[in-house]
Kinemage of the C-alpha trace (Angstrom):
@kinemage 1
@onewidth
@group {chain A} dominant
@subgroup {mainchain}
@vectorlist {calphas} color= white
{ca unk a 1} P -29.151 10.137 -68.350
{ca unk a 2} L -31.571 11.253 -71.078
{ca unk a 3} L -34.536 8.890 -69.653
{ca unk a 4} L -33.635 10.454 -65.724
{ca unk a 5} L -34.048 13.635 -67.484
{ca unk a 6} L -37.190 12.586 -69.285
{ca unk a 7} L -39.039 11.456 -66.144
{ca unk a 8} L -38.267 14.434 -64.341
{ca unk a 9} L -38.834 16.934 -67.554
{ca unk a 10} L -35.304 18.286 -67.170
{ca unk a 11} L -32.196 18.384 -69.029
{ca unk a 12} L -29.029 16.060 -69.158
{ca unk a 13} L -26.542 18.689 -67.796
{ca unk a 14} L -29.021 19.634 -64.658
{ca unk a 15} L -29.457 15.731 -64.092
{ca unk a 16} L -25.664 15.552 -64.092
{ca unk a 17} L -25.117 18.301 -61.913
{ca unk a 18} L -27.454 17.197 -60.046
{ca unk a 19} L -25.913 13.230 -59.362
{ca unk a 20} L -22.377 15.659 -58.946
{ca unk a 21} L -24.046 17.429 -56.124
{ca unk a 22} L -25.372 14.762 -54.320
{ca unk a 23} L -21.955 12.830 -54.390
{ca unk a 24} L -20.130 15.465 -52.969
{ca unk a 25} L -22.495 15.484 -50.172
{ca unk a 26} L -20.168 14.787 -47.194
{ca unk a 27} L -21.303 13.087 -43.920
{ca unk a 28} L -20.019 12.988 -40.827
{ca unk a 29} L -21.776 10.349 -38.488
{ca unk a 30} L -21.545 9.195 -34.972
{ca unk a 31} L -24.330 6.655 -34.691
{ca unk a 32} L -25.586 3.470 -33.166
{ca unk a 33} L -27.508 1.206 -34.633
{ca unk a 34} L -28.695 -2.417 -34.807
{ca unk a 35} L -27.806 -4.714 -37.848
{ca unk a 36} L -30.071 -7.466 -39.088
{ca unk a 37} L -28.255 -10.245 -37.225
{ca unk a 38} L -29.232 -8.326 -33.979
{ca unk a 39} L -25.649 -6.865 -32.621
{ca unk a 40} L -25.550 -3.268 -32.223
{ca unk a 41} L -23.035 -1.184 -34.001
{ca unk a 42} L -21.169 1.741 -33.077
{ca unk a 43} L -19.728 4.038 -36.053
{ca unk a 44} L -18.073 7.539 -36.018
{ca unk a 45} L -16.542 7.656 -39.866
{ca unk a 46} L -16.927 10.728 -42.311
{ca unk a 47} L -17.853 9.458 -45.703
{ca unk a 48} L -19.404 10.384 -48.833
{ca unk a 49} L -22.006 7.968 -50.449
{ca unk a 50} L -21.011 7.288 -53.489
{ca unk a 51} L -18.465 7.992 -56.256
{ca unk a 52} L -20.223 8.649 -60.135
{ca unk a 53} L -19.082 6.902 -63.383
{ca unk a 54} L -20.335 8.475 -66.668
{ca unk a 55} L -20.928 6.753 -70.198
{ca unk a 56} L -18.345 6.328 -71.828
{ca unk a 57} L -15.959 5.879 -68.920
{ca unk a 58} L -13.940 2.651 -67.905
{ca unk a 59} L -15.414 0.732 -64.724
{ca unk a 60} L -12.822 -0.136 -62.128
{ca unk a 61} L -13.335 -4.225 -63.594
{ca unk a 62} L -11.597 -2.169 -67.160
{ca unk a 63} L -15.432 -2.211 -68.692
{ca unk a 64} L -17.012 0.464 -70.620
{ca unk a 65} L -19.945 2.252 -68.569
{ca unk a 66} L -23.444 1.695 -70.636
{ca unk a 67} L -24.735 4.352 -68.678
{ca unk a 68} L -24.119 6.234 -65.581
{ca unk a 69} L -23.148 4.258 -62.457
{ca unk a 70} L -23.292 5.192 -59.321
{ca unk a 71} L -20.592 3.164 -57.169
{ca unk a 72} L -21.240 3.003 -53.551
{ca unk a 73} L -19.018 3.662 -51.485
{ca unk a 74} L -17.787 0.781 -48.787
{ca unk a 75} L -18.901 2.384 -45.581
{ca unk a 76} L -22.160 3.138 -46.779
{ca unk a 77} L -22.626 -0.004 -48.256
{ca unk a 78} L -21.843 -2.111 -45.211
{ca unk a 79} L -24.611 0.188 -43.696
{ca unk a 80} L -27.168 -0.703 -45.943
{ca unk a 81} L -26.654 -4.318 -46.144
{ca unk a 82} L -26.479 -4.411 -42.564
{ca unk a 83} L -29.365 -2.350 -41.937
{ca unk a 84} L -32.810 -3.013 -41.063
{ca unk a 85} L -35.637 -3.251 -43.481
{ca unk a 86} L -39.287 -2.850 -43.987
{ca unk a 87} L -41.610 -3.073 -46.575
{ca unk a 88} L -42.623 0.223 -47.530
{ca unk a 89} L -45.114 0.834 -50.592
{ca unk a 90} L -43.561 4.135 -52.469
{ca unk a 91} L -46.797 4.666 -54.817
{ca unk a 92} L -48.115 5.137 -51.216
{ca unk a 93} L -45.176 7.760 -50.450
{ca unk a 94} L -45.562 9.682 -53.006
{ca unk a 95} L -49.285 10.328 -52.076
{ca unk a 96} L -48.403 11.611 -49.036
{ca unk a 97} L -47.598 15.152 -47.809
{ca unk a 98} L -44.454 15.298 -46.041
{ca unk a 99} L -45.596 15.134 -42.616
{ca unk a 100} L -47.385 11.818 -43.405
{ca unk a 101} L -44.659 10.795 -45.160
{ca unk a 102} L -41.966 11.142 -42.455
{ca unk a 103} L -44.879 9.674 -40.056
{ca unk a 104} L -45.043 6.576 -42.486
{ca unk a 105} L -41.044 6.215 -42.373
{ca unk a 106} L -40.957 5.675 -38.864
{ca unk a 107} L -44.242 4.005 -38.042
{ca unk a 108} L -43.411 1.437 -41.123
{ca unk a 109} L -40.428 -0.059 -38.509
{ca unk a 110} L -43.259 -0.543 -35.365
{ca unk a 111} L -45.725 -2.128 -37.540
{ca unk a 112} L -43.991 -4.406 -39.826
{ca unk a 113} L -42.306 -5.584 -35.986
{ca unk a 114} L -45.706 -6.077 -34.564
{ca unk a 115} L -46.891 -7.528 -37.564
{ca unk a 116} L -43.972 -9.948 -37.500
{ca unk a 117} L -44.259 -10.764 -34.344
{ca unk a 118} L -48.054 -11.191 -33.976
{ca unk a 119} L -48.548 -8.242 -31.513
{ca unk a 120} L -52.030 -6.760 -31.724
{ca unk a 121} L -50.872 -3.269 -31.415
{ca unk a 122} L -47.119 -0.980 -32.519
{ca unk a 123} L -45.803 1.598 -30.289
{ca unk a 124} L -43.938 4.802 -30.623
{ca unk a 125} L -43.191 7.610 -28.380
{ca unk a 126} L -44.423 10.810 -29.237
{ca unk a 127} L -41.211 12.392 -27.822
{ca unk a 128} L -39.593 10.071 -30.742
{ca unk a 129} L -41.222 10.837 -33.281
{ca unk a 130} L -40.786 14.946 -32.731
{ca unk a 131} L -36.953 14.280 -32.490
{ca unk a 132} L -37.051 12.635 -35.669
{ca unk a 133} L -39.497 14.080 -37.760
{ca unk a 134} L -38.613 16.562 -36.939
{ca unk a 135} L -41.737 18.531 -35.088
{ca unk a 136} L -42.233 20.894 -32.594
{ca unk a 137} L -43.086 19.231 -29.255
{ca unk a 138} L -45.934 20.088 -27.362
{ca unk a 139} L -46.264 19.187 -23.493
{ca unk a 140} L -50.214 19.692 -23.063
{ca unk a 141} L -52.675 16.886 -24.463
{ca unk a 142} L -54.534 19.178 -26.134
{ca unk a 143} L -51.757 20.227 -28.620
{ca unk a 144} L -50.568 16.758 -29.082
{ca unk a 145} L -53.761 15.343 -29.991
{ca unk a 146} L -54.379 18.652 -32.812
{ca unk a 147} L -51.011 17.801 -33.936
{ca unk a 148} L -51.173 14.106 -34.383
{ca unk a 149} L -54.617 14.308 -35.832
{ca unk a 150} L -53.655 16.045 -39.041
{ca unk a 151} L -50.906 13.367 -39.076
{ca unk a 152} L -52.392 10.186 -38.480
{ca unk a 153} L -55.622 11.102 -40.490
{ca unk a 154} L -54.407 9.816 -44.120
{ca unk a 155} L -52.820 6.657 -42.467
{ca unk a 156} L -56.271 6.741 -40.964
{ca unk a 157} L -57.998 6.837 -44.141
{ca unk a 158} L -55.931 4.621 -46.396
{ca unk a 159} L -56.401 1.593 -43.939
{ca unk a 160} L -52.690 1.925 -42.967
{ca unk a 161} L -53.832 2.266 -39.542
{ca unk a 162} L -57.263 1.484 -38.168
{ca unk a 163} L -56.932 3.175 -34.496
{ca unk a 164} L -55.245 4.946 -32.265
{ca unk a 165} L -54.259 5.161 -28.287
{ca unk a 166} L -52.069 7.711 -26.297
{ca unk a 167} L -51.056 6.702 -22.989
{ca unk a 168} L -49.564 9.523 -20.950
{ca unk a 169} L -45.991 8.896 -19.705
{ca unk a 170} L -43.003 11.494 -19.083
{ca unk a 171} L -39.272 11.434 -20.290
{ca unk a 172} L -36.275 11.057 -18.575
{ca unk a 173} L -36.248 14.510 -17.707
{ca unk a 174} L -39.803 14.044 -16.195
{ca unk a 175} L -41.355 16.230 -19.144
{ca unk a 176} L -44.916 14.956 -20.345
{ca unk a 177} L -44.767 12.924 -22.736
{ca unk a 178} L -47.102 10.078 -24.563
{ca unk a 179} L -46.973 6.382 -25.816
{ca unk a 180} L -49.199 6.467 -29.164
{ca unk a 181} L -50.439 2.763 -29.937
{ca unk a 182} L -51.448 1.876 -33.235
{ca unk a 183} L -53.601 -0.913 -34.471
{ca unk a 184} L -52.172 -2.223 -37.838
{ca unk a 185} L -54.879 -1.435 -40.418
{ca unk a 186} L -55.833 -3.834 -43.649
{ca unk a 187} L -53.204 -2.011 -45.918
{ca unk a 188} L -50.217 -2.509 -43.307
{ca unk a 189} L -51.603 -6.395 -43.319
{ca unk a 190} L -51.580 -6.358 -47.249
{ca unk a 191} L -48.122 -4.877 -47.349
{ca unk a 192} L -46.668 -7.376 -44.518
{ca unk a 193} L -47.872 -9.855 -46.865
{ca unk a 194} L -46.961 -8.708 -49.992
{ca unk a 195} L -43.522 -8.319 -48.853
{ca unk a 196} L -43.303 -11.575 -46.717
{ca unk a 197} L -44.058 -13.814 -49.581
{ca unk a 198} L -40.291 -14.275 -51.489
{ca unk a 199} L -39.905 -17.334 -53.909
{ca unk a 200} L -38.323 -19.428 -51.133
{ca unk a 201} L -39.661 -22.341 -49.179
{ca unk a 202} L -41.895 -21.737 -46.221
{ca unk a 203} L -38.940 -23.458 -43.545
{ca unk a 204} L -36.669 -20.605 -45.302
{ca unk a 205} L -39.064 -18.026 -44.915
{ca unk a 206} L -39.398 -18.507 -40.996
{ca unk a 207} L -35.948 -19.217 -40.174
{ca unk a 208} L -35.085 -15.882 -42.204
{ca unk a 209} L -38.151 -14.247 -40.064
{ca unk a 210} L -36.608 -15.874 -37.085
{ca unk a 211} L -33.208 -14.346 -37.261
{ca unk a 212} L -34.559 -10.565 -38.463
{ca unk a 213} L -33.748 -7.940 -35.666
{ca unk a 214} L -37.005 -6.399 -35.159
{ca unk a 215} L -38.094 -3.566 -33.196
{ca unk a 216} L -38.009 -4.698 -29.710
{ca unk a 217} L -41.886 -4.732 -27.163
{ca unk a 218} L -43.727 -2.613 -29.724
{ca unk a 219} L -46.825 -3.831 -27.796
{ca unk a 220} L -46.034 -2.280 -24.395
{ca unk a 221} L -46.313 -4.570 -21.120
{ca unk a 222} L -48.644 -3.286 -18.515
{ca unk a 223} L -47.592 -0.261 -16.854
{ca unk a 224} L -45.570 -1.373 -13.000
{ca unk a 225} L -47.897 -1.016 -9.891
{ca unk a 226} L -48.088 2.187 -8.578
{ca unk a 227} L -46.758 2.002 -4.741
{ca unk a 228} L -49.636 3.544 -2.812
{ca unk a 229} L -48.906 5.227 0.539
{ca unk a 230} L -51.380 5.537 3.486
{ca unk a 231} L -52.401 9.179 3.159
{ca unk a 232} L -54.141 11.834 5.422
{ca unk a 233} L -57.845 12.380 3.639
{ca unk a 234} L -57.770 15.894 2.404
{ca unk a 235} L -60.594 17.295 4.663
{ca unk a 236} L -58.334 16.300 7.590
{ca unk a 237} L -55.855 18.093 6.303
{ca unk a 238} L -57.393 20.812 5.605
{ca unk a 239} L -58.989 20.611 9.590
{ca unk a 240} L -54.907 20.314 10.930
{ca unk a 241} L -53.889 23.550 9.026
{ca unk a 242} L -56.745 25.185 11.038
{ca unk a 243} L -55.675 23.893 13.667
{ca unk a 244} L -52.658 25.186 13.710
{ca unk a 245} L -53.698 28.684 13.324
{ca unk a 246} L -55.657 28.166 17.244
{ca unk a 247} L -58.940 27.217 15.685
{ca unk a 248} L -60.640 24.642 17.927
{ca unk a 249} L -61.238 21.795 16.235
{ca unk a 250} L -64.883 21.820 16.400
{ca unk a 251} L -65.081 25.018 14.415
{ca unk a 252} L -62.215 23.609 12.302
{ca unk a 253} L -64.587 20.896 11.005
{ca unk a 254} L -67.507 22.584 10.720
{ca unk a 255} L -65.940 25.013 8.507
{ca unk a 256} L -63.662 22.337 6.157
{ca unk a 257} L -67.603 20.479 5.600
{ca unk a 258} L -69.589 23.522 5.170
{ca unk a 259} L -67.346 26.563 3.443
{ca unk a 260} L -64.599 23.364 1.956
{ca unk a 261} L -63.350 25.199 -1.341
{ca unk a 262} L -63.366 28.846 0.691
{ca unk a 263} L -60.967 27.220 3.448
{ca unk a 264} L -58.722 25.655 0.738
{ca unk a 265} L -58.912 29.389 -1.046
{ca unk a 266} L -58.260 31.506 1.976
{ca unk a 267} L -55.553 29.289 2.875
{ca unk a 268} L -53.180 29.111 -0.084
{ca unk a 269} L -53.929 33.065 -0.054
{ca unk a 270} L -52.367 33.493 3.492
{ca unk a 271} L -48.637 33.572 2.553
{ca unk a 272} L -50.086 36.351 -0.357
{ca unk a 273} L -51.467 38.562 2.692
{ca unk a 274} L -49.916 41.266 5.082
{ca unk a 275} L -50.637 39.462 8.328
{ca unk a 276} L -48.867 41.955 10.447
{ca unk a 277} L -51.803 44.501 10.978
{ca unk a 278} L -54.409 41.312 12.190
{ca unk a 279} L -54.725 40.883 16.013
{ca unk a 280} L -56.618 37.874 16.317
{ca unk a 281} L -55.538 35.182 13.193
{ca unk a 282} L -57.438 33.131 14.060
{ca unk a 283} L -60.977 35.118 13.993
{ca unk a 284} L -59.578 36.883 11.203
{ca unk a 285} L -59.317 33.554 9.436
{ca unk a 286} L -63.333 32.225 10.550
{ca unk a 287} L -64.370 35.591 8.798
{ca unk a 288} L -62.670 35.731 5.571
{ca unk a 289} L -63.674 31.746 4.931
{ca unk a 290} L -67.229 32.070 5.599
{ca unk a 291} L -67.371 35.465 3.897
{ca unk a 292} L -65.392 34.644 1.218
{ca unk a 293} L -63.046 37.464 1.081
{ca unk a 294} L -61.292 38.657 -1.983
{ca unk a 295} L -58.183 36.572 -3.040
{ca unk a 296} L -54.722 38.051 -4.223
{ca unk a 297} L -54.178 38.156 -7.932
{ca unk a 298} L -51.377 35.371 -7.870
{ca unk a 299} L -53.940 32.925 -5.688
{ca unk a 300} L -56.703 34.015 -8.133
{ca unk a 301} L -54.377 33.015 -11.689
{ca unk a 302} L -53.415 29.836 -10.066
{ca unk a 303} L -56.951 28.832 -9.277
{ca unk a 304} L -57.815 29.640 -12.591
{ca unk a 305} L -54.628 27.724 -14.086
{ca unk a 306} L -56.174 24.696 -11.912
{ca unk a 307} L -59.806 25.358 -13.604
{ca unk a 308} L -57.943 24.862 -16.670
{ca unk a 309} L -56.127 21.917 -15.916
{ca unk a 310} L -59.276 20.228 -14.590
{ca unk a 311} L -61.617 20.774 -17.743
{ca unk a 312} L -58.623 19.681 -19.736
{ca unk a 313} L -58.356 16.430 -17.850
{ca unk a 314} L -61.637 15.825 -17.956
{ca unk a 315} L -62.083 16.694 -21.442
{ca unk a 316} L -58.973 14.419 -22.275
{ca unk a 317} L -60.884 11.161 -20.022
{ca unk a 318} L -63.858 11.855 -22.105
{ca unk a 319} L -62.123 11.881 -25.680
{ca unk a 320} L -60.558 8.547 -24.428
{ca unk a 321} L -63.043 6.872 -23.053
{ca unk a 322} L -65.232 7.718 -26.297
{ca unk a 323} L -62.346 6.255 -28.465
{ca unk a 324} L -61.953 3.327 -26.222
{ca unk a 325} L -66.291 3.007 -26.783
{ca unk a 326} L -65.593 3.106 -30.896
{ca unk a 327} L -63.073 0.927 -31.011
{ca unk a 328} L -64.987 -1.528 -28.858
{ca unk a 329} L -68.053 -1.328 -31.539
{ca unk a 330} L -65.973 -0.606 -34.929
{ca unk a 331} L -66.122 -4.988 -34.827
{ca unk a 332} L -70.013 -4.673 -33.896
{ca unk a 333} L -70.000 -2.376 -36.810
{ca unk a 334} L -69.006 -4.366 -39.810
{ca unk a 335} L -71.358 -7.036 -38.119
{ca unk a 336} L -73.920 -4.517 -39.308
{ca unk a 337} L -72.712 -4.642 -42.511
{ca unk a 338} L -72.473 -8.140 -43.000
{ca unk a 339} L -76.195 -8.742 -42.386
{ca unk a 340} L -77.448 -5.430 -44.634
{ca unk a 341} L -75.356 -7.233 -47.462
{ca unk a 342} L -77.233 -10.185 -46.691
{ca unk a 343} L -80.579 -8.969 -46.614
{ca unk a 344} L -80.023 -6.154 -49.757
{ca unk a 345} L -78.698 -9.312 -51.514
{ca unk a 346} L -82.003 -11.212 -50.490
{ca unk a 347} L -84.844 -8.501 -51.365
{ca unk a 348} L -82.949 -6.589 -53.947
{ca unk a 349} L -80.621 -8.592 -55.871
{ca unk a 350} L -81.226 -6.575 -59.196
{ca unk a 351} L -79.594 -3.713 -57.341
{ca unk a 352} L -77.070 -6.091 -55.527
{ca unk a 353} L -76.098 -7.668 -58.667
{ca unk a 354} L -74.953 -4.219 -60.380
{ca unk a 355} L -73.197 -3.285 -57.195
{ca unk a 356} L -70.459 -6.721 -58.045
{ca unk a 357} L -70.145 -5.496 -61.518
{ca unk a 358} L -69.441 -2.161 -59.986
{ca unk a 359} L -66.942 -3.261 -57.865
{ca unk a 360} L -65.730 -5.684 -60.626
{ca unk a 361} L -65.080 -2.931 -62.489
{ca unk a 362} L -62.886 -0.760 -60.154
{ca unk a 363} L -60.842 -3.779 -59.393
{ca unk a 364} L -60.002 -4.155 -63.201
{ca unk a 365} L -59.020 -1.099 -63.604
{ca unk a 366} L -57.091 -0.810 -60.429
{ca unk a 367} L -55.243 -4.086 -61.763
{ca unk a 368} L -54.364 -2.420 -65.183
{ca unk a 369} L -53.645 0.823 -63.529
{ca unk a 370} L -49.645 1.578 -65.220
{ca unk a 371} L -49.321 3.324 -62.187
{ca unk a 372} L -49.133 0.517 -59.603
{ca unk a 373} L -46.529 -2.414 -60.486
{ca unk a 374} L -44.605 -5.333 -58.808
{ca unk a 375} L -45.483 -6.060 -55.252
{ca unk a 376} L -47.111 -1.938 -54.938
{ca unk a 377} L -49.862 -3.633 -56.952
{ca unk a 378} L -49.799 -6.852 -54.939
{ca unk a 379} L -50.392 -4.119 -51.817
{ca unk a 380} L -53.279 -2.206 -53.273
{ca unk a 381} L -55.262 -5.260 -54.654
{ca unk a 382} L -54.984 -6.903 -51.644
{ca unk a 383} L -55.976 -4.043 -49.787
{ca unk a 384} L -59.425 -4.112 -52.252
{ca unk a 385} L -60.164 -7.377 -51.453
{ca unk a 386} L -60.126 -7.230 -48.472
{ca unk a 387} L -63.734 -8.211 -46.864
{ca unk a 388} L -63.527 -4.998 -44.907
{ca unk a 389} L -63.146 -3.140 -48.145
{ca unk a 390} L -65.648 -4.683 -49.605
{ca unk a 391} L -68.007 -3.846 -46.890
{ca unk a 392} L -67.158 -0.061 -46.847
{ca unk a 393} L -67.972 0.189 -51.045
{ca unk a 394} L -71.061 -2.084 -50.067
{ca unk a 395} L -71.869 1.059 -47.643
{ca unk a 396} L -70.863 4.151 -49.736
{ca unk a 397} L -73.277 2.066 -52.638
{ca unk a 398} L -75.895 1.680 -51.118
{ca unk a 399} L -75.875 4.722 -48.568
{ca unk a 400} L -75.785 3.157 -45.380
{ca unk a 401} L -74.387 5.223 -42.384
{ca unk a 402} L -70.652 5.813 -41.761
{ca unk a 403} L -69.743 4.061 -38.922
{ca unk a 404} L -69.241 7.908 -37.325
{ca unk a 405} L -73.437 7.810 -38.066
{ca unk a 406} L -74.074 4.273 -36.424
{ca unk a 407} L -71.945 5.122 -33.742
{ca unk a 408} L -74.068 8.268 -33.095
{ca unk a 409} L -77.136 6.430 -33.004
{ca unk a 410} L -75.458 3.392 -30.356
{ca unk a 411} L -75.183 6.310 -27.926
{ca unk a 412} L -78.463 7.566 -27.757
């Protein structure tokens, strides 16, 4: 009790009334969930976690507690064994703000799966993740890629995760919604690892692997074909509705390929007019397209609402497609890197040879850092040695450009 309250620069009657608090927290579950062996479990139970046993007190085996003991309680210990793991790298948690944090809870599941499973890429569902997180869902791309940004941007940094893909999708409801892809970056690799590598034989290691329920298709199959229907082109369409109004057809065309977006305006605007005072419709009609007549408010918002739409599409297919361009070039980019190594290890080794004591010297005292131990250490010296790693210190050394720099320069 005195060393809890130590680390946490309290007192040993908060610390105990804190451990009191948190076993009288009662739950009340109704839940589904998979166990390790695969089968999926159904549980409604009300339970508390744990029961406490102070120094000084008997155990139920008629021992004297050494300290305080926290006894679990059988419910919520069959849930735990039962459950599904991950690796997760808690030096790394506790870096994190809480958004990342939550964001690193659920990815962890998706990735270690995809990792396991030699899947290039780890999916969740933006919908998901907002139910879980929990975060306000947005419906418009625009908000979910602000939101996600400030999310993903640490993972981003750390290596966690190396890039990114939405794919728009909708619910069951037929709400908007968004697949996010992730590519596993060189820390999730070094974790997966780290965390893969028990003192057990290699045979035990797979068929262990083997029988581990895993996230199921984190790596999504190709979306279904869509069933395309023979349509009427638009401009004929557009012709028919003049028709219909006793326009000859002749006129009809001329006026859908010379005045197009007026006819389209003036005729979403008709059901917005008082028709009742106009002889002749049809002349009416000729007029008002070729002289462009004022629209009704409602007519004018929703063309404006579709202006909006349309630059937001486009701006969205122009985001992607430069994301899909990066990520097609980030390999092209440590390529780059490789060969300045070569050639600044060539003409300047004096320079080149300080830069591997440099980076000799971060790695030592990374390794004899107190605050990384076990297999969080394992993690974040795996994650320095790794060739990409050494690449990016090789770049920030000797001031090469960012890949955001290179990339620049590819497009011009």
């Amino acid at each position: 009790m005195r060393a809890v309250a130590k680390e946490l620069g309290s007192n040993p009657i908060e610390i105990k009334k804190a451990f009191r608090q948190n076993a009288r927290t009662y739950i009340t579950a109704k839940i589904t969930y998979k166990r390790k062996d695969g089968a999926e479990i159904t549980r409604e139970a009300d339970f508390t976690r744990y029961s406490l046993i102070f120094t000084g007190e008997t155990l139920p085996d008629g021992r004297k507690a050494d300290a305080v003991y926290l006894l679990l309680n059988e419910i919520y210990r069959e849930i735990l064994n039962t459950a599904q793991t991950r690796p997760l790298d808690y030096d790394y948690l506790k870096e994190l703000s809480p958004g990342a944090q939550r964001f690193y809870e659920l990815l962890s599941f998706q990735i270690f799966g995809a990792l396991a499973n030699d899947r290039p890429r780890a999916k969740m569902l933006y919908s998901y993740y907002c139910t879980r997180a929990p975060q306000t869902r947005y419906f418009d791309y625009e908000h979910v890629k602000k939101q996600m940004y400030k999310i993903h941007a640490p993972h981003k940094k750390s290596g966690y995760i190396s890039a990114v893909e939405f794919r728009e999708t909708t619910d069951s409801e037929g709400r908007a919604d968004w697949e996010m892809l992730y590519t596993p970056g060189r820390k999730a690799k070094a974790e997966f690892r780290a965390f893969s590598e028990p003192n057990r034989t290699l045979g035990k290691k797979r068929k262990q692997q083997a029988q581990l329920a895993l996230p199921a298709a984190t790596e999504p199959a190709e979306p279904p074909p869509i069933a395309i229907h023979p349509a009427v082109p638009e401009d004929d369409l557009l012709v028919t509705k003049l028709i219909s109004f006793h326009i000859a057809e002749t006129t009809a065309r001329e006026l859908v390929r010379d005045y197009r977006k007026s006819v389209d305006l003036q005729l979403r605007a008709l059901p917005y007019r008082n028709l009742n005072k106009i002889k002749d419709l049809a002349a009416w009609l000729i007029v008002a397209i070729k002289e462009n007549h004022q629209l009704p408010e409602a007519v004018t918002q929703a063309e404006a609402k579709r202006e909006e739409v349309k630059k937001a599409t486009a701006k969205k297919e122009a985001a992607d497609a430069r994301q899909r361009d990066e990520e097609a070039l980030r390999a092209t980019y440590f390529d780059y890197l490789r060969v300045r190594a070569a050639t600044t290890e060539e003409t300047q080794p004096a320079a080149y040879s300080a830069f591997l004591d440099d980076t000799a010297t971060k790695r030592a005292e990374l390794e004899t850092n107190p605050a990384h131990k076990g297999a969080a250490k394992k993690i974040h010296l795996r994650v320095f040695d790794d060739e990409q790693s050494h690449l990016e210190r090789f770049r920030d050394y000797f001031c090469e450009p960012t890949f955001e720099a290179w990339f620049a320069l590819q497009q011009k």
